[in-house]
Residue, then its C-alpha position, 0 to 999 in steps of 0.5 A: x170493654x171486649x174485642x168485638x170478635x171475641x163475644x161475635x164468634x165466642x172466641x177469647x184473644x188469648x184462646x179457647x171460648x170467651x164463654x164456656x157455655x150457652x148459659x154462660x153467654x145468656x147471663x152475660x146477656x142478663x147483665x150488660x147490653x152493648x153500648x157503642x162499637x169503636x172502629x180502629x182507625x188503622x185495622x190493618x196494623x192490628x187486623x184481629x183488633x178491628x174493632x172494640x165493644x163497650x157494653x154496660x150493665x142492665x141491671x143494680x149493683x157493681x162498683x160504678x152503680x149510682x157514680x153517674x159513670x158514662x159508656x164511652x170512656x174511649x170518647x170522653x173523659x171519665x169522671x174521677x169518681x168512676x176511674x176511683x170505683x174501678x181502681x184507678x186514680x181518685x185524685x190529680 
């Protein structure tokens, strides 16, 4: 999940381009397409934080592959062996 300014305007939050170069962003490109865009609900508390973007992989591999994990962790609950892939808690 990215601030959608910072893939937009190649711009990271906390300065400088998220991506150094053009190839840089095409290997982005190469490995995660743009699943859904979230609207904050109050853009006017955080107005360099309107709006968020999930992408997901195009391609085999990473710690998520054949885990059955969704796109929108924001919307919905995320299975447990997915939060454990990525670090989080296993059990509870």
């Amino acid at each position: 999940m990215l601030r959608s300014f910072e893939v937009d305007e190649n711009r990271h939050f906390n300065g400088g381009k998220l991506f150094e170069t053009e190839a840089a962003r095409e290997v982005f490109f190469r490995h995660y397409r743009e699943a859904e865009r979230f609207a904050a609900p109050h853009p006017e508390l955080a107005p360099l934080v309107t709006h968020l973007t999930v992408y997901e992989r195009t391609g085999g591999g990473g710690p998520t592959a054949g885990l059955g994990c969704r796109t929108r962790p924001l919307v919905e609950k995320v299975s447990r062996p997915c939060l454990a892939a990525w670090g989080g808690p296993a059990q509870g």
